[in-house]
Structure formats: structure tokens, C-alpha cells
MDTraj code that builds the backbone (N, CA, C; nanometers):
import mdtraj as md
import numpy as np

residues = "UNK UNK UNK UNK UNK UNK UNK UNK UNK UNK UNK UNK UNK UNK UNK UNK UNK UNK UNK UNK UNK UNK UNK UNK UNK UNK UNK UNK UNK UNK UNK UNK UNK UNK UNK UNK UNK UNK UNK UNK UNK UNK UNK UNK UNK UNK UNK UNK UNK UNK UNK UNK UNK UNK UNK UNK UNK UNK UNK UNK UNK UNK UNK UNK UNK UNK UNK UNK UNK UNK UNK UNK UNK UNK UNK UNK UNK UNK UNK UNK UNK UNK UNK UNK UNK UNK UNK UNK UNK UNK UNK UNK UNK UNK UNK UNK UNK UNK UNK UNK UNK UNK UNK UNK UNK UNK UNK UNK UNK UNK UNK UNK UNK UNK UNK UNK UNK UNK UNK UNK UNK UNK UNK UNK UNK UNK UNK UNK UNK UNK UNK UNK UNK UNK UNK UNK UNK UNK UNK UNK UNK UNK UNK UNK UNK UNK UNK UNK UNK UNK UNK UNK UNK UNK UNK UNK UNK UNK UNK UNK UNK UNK UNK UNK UNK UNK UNK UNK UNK UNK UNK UNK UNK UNK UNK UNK UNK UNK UNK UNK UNK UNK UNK UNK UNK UNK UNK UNK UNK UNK UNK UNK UNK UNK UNK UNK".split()
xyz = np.array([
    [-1.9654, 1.7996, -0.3514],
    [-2.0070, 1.6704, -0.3006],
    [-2.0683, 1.5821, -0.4095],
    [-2.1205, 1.6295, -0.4649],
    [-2.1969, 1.5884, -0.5745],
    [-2.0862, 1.4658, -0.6784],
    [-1.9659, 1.5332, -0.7272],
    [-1.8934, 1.4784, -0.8032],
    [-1.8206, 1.3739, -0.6880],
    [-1.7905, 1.4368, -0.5750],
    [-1.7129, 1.3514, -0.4784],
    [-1.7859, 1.2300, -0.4764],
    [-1.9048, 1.1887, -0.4725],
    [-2.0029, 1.1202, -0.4044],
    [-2.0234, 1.0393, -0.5677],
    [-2.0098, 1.0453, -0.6919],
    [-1.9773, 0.9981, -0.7695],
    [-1.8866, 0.8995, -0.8294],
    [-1.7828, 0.9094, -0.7289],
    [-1.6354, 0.8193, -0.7567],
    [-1.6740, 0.6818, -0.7643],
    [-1.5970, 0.5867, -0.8478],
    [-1.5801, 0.5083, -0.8616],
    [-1.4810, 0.3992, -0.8231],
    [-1.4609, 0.3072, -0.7399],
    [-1.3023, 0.2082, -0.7397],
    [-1.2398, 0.1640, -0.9019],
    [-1.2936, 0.1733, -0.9677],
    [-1.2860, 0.1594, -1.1425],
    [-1.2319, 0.2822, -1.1486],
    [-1.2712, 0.4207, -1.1382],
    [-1.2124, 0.5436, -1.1556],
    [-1.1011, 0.5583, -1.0962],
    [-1.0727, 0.5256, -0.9774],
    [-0.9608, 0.5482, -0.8541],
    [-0.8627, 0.4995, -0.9367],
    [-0.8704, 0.3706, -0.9588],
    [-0.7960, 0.2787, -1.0660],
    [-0.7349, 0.3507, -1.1338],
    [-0.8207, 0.3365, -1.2596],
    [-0.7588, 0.4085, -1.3949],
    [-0.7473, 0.5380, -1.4475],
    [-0.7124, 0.6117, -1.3458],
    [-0.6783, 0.7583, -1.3393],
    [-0.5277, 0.7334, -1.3427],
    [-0.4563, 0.6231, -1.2405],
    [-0.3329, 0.6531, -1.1921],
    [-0.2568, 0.7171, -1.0947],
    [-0.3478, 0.8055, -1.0453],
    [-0.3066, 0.8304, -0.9461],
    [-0.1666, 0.7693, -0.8402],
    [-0.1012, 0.8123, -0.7908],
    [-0.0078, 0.7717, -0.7337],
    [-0.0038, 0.7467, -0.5903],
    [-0.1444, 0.8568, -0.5606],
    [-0.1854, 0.9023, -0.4323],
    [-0.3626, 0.8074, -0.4095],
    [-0.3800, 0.7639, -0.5023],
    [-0.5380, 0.7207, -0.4727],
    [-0.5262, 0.6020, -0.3864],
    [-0.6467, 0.6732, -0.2940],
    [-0.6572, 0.5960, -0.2303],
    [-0.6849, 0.4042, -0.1895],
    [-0.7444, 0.3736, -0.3049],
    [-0.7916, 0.2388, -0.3286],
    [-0.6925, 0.1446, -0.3658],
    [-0.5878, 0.1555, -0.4605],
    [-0.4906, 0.0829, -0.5196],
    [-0.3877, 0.0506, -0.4277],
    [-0.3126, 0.0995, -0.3388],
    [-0.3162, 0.0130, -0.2385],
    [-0.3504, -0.0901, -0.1948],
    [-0.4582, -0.1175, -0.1118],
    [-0.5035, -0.1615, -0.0120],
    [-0.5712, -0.2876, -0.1296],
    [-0.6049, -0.2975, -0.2559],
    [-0.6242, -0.3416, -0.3034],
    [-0.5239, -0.4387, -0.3890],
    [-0.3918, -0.4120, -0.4389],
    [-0.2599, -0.4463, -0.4257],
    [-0.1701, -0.5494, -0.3249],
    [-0.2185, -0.5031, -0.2270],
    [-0.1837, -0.5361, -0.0872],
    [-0.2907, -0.7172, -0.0832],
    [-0.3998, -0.6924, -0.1209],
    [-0.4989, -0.7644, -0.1136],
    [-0.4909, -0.9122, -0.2571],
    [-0.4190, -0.8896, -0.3140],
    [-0.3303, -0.9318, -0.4392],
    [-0.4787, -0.9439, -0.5697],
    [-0.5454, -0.8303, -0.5666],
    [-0.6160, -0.7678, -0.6903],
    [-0.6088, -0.7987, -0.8634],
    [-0.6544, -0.8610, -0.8950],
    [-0.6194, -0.8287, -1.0510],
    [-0.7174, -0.7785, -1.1428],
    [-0.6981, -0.7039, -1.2781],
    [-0.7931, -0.6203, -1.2819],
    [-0.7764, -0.6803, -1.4311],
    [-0.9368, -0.6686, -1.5334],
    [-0.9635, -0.7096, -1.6113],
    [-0.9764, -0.5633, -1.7085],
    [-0.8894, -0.5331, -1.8111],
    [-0.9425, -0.4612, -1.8973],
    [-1.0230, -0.4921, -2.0225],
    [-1.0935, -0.4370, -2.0618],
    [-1.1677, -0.4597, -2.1912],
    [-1.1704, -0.3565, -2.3218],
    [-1.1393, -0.3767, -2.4327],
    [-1.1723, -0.3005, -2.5715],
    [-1.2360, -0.3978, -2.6791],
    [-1.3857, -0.3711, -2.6407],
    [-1.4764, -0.4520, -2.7642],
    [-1.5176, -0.5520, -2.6770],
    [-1.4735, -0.6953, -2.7405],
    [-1.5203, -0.8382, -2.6791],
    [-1.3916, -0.9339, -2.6172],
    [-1.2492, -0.7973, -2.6572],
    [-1.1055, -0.8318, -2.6129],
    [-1.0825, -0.8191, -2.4974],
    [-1.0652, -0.8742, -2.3839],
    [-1.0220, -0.8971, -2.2660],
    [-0.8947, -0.9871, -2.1605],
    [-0.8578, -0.8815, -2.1210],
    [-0.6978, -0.9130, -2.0522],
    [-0.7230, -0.8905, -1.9065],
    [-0.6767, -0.9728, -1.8329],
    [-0.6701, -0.9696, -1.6686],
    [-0.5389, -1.0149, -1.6277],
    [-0.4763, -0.8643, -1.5653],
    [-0.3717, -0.8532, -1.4892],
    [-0.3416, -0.8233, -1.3764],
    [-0.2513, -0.8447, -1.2925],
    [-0.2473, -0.8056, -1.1578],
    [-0.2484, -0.6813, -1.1636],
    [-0.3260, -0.6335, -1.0323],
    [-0.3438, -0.4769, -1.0436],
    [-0.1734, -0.3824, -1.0034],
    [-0.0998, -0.4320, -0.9541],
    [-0.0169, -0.4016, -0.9653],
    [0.1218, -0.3689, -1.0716],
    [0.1055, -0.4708, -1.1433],
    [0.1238, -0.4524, -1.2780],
    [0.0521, -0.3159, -1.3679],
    [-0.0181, -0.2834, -1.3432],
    [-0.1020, -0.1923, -1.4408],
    [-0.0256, -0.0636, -1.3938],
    [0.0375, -0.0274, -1.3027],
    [0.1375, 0.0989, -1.3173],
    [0.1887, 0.1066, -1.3682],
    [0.2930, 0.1409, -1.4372],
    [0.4150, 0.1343, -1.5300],
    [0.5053, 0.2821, -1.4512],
    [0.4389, 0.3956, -1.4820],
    [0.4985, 0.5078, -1.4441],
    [0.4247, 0.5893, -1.4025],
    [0.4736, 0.7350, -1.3778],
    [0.3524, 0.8172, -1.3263],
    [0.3051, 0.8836, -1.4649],
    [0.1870, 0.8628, -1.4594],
    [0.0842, 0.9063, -1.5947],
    [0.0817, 0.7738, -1.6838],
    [0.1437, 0.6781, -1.6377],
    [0.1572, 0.5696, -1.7895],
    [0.0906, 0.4157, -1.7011],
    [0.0147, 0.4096, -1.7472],
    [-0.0507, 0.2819, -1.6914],
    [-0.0871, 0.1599, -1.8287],
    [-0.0626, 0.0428, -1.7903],
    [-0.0641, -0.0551, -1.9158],
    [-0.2302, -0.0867, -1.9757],
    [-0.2459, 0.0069, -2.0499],
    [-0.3836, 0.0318, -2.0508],
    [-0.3735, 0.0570, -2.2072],
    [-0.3997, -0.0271, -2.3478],
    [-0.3983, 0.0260, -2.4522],
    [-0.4899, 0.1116, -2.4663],
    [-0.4664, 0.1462, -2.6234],
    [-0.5448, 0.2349, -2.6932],
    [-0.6875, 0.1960, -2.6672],
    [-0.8206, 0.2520, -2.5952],
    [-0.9856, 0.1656, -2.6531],
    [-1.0110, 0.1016, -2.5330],
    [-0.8860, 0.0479, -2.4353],
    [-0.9293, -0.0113, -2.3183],
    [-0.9960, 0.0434, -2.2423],
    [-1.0781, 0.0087, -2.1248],
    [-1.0939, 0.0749, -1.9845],
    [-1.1097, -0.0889, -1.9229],
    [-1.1504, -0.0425, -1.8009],
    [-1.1445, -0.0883, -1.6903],
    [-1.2592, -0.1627, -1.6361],
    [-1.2637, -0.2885, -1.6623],
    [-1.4000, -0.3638, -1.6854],
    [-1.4611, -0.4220, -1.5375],
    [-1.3654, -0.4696, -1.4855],
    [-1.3868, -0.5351, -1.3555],
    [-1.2512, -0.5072, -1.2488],
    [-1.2392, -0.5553, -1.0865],
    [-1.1513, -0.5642, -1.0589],
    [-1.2426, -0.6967, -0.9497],
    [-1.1117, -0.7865, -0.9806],
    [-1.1187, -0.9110, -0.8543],
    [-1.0508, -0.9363, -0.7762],
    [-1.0946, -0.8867, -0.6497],
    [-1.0412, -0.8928, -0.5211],
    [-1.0623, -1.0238, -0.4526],
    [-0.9480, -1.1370, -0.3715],
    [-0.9618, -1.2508, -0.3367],
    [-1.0110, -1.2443, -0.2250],
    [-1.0874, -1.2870, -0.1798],
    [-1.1255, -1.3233, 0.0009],
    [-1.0244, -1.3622, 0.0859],
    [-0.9255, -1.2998, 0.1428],
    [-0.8705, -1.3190, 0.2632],
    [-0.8877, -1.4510, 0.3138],
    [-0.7516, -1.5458, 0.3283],
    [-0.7669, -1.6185, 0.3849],
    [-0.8106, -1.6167, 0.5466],
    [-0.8831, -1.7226, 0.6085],
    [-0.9042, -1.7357, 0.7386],
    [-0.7792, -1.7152, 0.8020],
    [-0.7104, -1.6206, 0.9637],
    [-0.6449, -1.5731, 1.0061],
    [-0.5396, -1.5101, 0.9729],
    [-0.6234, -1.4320, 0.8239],
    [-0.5127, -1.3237, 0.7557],
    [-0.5490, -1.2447, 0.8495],
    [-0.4023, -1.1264, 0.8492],
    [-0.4089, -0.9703, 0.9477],
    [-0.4110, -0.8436, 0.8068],
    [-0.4800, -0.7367, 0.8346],
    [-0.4895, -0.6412, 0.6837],
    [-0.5386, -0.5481, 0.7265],
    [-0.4807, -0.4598, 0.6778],
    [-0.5042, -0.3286, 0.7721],
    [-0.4377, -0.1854, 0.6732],
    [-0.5244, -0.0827, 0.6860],
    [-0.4426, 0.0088, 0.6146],
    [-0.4497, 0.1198, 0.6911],
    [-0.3618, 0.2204, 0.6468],
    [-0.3354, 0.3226, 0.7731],
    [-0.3242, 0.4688, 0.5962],
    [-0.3774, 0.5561, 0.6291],
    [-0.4177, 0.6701, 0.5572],
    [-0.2799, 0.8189, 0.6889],
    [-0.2259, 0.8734, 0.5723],
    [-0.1682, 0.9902, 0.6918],
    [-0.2023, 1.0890, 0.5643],
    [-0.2604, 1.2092, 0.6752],
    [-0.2919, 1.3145, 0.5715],
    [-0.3338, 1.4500, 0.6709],
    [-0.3083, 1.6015, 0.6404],
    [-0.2905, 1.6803, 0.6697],
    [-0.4129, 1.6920, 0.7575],
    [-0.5294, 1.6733, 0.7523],
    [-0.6699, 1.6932, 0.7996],
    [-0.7229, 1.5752, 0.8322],
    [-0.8400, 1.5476, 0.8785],
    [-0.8645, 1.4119, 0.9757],
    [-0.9840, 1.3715, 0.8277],
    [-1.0371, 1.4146, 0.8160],
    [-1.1641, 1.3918, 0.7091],
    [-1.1096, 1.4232, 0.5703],
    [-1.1522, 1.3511, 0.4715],
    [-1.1674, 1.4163, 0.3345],
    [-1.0152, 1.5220, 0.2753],
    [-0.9009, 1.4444, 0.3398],
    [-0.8107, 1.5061, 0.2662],
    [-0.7510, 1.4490, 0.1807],
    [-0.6703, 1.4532, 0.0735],
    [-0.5285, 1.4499, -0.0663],
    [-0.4606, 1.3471, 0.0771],
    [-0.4118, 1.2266, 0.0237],
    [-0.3121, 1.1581, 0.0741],
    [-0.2037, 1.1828, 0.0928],
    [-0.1272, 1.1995, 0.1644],
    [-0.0072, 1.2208, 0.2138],
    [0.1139, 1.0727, 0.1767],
    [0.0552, 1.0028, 0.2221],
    [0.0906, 0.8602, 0.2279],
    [0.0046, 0.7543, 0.2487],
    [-0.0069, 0.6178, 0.2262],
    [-0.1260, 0.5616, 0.2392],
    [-0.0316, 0.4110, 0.2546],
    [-0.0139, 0.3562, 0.3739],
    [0.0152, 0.2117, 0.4079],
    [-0.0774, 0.0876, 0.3975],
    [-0.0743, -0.0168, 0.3134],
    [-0.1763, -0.1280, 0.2915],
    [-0.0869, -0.2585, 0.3476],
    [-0.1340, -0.3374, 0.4303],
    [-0.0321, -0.4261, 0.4692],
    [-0.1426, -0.5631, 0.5236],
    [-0.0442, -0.6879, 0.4345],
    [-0.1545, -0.8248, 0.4160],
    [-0.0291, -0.9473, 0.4738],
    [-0.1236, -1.0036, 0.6233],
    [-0.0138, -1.0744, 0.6744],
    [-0.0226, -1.2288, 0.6894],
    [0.0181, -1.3042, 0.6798],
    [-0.0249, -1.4429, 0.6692],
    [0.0792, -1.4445, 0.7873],
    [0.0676, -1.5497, 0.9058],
    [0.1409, -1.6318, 0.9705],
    [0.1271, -1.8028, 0.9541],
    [0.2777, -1.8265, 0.9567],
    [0.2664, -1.9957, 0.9816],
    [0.2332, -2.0123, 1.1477],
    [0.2223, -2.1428, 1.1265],
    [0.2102, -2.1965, 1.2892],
    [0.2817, -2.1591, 1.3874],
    [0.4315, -2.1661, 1.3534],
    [0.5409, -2.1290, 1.4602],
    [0.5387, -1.9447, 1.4528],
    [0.4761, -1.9579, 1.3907],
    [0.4682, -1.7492, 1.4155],
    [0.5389, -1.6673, 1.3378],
    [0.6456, -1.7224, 1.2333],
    [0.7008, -1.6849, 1.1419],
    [0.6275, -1.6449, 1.0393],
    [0.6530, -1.5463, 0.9608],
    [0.5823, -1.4753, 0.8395],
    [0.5782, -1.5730, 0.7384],
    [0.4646, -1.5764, 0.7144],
    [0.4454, -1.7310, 0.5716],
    [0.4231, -1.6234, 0.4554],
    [0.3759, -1.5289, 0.4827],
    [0.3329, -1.4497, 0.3347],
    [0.2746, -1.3163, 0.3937],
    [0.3603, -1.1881, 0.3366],
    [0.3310, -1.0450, 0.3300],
    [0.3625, -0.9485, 0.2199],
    [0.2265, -0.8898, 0.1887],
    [0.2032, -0.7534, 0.1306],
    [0.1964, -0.6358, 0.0959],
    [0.2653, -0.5664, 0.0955],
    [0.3288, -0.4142, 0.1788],
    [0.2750, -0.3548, 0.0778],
    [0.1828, -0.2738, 0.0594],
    [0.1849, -0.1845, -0.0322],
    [0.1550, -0.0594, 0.0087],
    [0.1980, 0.0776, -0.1016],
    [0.1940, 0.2074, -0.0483],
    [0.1568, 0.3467, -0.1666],
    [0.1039, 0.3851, -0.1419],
    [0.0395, 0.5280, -0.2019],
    [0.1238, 0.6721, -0.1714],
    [0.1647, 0.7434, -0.2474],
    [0.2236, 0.8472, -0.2010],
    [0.3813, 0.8874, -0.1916],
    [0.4220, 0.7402, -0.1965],
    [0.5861, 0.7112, -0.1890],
    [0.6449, 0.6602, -0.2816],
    [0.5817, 0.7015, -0.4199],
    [0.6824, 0.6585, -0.5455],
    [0.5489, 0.7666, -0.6597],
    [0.5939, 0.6937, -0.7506],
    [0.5569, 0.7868, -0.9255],
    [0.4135, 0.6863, -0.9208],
    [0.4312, 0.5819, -0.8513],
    [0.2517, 0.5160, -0.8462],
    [0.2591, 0.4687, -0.7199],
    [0.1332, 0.3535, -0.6992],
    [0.1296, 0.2703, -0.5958],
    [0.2316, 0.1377, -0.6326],
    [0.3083, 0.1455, -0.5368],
    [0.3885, 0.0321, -0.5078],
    [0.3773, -0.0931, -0.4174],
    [0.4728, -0.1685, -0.4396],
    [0.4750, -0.2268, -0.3432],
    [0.6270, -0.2272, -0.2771],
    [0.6741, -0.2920, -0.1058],
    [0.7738, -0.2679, -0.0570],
    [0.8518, -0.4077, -0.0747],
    [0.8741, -0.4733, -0.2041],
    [0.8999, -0.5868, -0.2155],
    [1.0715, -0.5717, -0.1285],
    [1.1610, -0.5432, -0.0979],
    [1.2681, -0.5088, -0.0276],
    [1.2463, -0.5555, 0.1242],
    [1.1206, -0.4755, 0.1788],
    [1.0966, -0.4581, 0.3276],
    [1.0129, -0.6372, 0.3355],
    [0.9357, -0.6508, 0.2552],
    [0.8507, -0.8312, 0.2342],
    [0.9636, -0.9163, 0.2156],
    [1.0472, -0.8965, 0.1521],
    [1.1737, -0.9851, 0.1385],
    [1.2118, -1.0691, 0.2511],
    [1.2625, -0.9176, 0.3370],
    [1.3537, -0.9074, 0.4968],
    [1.2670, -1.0118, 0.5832],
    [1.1047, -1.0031, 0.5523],
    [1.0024, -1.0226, 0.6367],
    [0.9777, -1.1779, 0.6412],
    [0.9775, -1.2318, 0.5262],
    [0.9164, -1.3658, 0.5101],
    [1.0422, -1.4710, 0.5695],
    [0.9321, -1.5979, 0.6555],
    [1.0070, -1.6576, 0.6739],
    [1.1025, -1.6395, 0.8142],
    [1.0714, -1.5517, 0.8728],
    [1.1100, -1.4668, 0.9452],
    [1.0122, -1.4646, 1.1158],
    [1.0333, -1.4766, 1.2202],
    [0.9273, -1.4725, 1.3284],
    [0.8762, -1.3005, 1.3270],
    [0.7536, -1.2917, 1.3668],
    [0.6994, -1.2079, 1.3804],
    [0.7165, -1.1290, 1.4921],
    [0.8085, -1.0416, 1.4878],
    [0.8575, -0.9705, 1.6343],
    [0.9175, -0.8381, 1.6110],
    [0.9172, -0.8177, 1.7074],
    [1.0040, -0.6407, 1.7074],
    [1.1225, -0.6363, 1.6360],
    [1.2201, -0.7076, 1.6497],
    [1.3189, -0.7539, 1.5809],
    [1.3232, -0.7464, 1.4413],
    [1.2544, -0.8670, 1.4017],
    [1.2690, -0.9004, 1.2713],
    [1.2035, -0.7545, 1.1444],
    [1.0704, -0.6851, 1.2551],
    [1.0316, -0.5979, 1.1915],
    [1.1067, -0.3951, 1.1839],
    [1.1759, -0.4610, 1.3310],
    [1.3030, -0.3134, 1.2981],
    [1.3894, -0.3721, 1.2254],
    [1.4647, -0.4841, 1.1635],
    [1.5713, -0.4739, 1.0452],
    [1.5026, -0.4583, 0.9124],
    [1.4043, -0.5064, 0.9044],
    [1.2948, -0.4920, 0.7768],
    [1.2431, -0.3180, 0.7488],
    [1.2944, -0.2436, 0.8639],
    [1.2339, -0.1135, 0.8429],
    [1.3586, -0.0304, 0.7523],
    [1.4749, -0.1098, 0.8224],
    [1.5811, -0.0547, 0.7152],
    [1.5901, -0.0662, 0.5738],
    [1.4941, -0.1980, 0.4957],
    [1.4561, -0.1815, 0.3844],
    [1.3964, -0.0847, 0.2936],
    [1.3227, -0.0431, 0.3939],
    [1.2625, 0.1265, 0.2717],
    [1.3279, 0.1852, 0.1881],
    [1.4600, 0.2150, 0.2343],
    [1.5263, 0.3231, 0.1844],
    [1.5855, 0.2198, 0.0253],
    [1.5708, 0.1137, 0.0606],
    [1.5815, 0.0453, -0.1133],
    [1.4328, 0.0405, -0.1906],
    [1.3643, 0.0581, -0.1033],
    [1.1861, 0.0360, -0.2218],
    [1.1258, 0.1514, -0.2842],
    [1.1861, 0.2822, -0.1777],
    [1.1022, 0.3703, -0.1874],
    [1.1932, 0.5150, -0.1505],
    [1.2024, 0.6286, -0.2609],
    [1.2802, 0.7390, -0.2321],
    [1.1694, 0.8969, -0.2794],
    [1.0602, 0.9206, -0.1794],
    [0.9309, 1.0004, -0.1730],
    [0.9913, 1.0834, -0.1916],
    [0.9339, 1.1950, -0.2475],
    [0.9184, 1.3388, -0.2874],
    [0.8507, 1.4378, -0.1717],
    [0.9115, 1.5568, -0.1986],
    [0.8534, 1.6582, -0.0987],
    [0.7654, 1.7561, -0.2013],
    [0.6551, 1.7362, -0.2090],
    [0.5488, 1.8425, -0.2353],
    [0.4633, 1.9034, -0.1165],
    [0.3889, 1.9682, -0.1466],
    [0.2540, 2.0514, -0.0135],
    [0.2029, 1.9656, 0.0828],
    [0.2134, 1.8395, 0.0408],
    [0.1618, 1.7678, 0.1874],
    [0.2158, 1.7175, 0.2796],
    [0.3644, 1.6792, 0.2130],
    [0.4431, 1.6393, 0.3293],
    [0.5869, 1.6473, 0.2596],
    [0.7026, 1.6186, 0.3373],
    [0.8103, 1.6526, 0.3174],
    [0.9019, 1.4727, 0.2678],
    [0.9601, 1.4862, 0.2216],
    [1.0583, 1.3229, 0.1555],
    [1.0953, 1.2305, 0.2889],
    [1.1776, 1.3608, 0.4113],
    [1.1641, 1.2693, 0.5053],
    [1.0770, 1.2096, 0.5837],
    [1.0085, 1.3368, 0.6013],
    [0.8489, 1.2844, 0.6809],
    [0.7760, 1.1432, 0.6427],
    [0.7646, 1.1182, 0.4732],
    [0.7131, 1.0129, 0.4505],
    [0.7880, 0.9083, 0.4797],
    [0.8979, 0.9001, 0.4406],
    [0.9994, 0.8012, 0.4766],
    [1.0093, 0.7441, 0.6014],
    [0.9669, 0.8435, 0.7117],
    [0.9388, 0.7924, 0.8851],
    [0.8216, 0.7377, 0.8732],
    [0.7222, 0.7867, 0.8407],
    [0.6086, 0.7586, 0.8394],
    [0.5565, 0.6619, 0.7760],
    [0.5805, 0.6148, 0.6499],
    [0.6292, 0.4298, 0.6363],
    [0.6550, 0.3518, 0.6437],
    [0.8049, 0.3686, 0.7344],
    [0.8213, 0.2651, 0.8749],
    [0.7573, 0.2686, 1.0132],
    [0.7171, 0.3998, 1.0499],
    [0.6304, 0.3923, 1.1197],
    [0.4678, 0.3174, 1.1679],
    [0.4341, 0.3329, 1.0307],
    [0.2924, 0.2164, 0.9928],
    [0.3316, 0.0872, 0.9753],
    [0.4643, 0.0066, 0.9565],
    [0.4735, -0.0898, 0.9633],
    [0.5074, -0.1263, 1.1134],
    [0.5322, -0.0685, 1.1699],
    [0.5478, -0.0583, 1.3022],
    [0.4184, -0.1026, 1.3571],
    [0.3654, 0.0224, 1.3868],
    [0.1754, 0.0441, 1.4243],
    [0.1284, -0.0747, 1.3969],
    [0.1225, -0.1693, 1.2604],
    [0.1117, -0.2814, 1.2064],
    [0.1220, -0.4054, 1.2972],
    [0.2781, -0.3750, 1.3118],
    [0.3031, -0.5473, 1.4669],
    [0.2230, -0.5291, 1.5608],
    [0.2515, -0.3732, 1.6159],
    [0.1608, -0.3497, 1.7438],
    [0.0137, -0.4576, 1.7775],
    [-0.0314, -0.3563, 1.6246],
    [-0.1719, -0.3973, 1.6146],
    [-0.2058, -0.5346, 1.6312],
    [-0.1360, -0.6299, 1.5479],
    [-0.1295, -0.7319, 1.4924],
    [-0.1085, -0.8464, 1.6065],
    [-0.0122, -0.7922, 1.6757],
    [0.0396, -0.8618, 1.8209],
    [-0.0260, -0.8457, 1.9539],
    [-0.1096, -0.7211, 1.9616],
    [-0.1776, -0.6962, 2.0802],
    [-0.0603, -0.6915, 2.1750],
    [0.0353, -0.6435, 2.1410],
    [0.1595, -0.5650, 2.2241],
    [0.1223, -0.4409, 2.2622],
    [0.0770, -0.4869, 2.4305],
    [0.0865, -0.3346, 2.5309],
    [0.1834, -0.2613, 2.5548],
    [0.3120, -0.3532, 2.5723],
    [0.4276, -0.2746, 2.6202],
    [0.4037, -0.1035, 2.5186],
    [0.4781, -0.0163, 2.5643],
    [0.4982, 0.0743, 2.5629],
    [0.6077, 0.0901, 2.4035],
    [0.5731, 0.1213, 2.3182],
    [0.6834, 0.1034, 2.1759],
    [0.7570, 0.3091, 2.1732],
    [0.8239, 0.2849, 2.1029],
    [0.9308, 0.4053, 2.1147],
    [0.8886, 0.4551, 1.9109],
    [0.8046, 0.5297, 1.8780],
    [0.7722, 0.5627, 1.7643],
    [0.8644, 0.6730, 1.7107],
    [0.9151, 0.6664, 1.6173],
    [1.0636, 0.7909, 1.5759],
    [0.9430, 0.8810, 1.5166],
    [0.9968, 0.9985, 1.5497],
    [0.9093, 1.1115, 1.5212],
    [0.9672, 1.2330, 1.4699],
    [0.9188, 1.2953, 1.3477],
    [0.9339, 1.3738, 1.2660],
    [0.8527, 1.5070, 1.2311],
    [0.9124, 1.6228, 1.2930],
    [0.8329, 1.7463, 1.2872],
    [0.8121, 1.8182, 1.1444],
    [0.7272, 1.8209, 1.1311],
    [0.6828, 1.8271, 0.9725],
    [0.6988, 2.0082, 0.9654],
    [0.7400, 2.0615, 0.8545],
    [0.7403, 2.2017, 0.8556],
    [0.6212, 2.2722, 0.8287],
])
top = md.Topology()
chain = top.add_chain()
for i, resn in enumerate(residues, 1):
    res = top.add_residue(resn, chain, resSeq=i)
    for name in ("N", "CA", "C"):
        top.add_atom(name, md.element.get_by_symbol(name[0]), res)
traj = md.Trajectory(xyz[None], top)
């Protein structure tokens, strides 16, 4: 607990992690992060700072000086959804970050998809945001947009979950997402995947 209780959003960061939890939801949030070596200082979108898994755009001497997160516009929707083997304190499985702007007529003016767990870093689902923008906000528009995944994102099966599992479970949270977002009671039909 001791070290747990130590962490940093600066650390979460610049570890790289692929699975951390923060970069996401922070991504999603359109983040940019300031590195520093000496009195030299560069501020980039935090998304940008992945490159690969283990390789983050981080020279020689840098670390991680600040990160600036924007204030949400008034009647943004943002929401993140965590799936992981245990209810408390587990290794990410997958991690959904999702930032929604509507226009007036209810059409998507501007969205954020980002995700933990489903690539070599944190990504984003620029494929599935594509489908989305511009677009009315409905069951519809967000089941043809679910068929986008399979161009943003092709997950791995290690100990926590299996390639397909995540792959449901990514469209699934964008799903959960309208629900939420819409205050849609009706009854929704969630595709479901028995994990081994």
C-alpha cells in the first residue's frame, strides 16, 4: 500500500504503460503534456507522446513536468468505464474514455474515444469518431460506428482477458455510453462474451 498510495498521474504517464489507467481518460479529455530537460521545454498532446509500446517521445534528460487538462465544455458528456478481473484494485483489462459534444439538432459536433488495453499504448478510436461525427446521436448511428473497431484496434490475448473478449467489450462501452448519455430505458440487447 505504501508504494500503491505513492503513485503519481506524472508517473502513470511516463511509464507507458499501455494499460494505465489515467492516459486515457485524459486523452479522451484532449490533455497535453509539457516535458522538461533543464530550462528546455516542449508541450505536446498527450496523445502524441506514445509512439510504441516501451517508446514514448520523451528525449534523452526529459521527464514529465506538467500535464494540462482543459475544462470540459458546458453540456459535455465524459465518462469512463474500467473492465477488469476483480471489482477493486485490479491490472486493467481494458479501459474505455469517451468525450461527447452535441450540436443543437442532436448530431455529434465533437467525440473522443479513447482506450487502454487495446493496442501497444493508449489510443485513440479515430475510425469509430470518424463514423460518429456529424452524425445524430442514436442507436443507429452508434451500431454502424461499432463496426469501426475492428479498423482502430486488433487486442491481444494475455492473463486478463482474451483478443475477442476485448474487442466485445469496446463496443460494448460505447454502447453503455449512448445508454448513459441518452437516459434510454428501453431495454438494449448487449452481445456477450464468455471469457475462459
Amino acid at each position: 500500500d505504501q508504494v500503491r498510495n505513492m503513485g503519481t498521474i506524472g508517473g502513470n504517464i511516463a511509464n507507458g504503460s499501455p494499460i494505465g489507467d489515467t492516459p486515457p481518460p485524459l486523452i479522451a479529455l484532449g490533455a497535453r503534456l509539457t516535458l522538461r530537460r533543464g530550462k528546455k521545454r516542449r508541450t505536446i498532446p498527450l496523445e502524441d507522446y506514445f509512439i510504441a509500446y516501451g517508446k514514448q517521445d520523451r528525449r534523452p534528460g526529459e521527464f514529465v513536468e506538467a500535464v494540462h487538462v482543459p475544462v470540459p465544455a458546458k453540456g459535455t458528456k465524459f465518462a469512463v468505464y474500467k473492465i477488469t478481473k476483480r471489482r477493486d484494485e485490479d491490472i486493467t483489462a481494458a479501459l474505455g474514455a469517451f468525450y461527447l459534444t452535441l450540436a443543437k439538432d442532436g448530431s455529434v459536433a465533437d467525440i473522443r474515444i479513447a482506450y487502454g488495453g487495446m493496442a501497444a499504448t493508449p489510443k485513440r478510436a479515430f475510425a469509430v469518431e470518424k463514423t460518429l461525427i456529424g452524425k445524430p446521436w442514436t442507436e443507429a448511428s452508434v451500431e454502424a460506428a461499432m463496426a469501426e473497431y475492428a479498423n482502430d484496434f486488433t487486442p491481444l490475448t494475455d492473463m486478463r482477458a482474451s483478443a475477442e473478449y476485448r474487442a466485445l467489450a469496446a463496443k460494448n462501452l460505447l454502447l453503455r455510453f449512448f445508454v448513459e448519455t441518452t437516459g434510454t430505458r428501453a431495454p438494449f440487447q448487449v452481445s456477450r462474451y464468455e471469457a475462459a
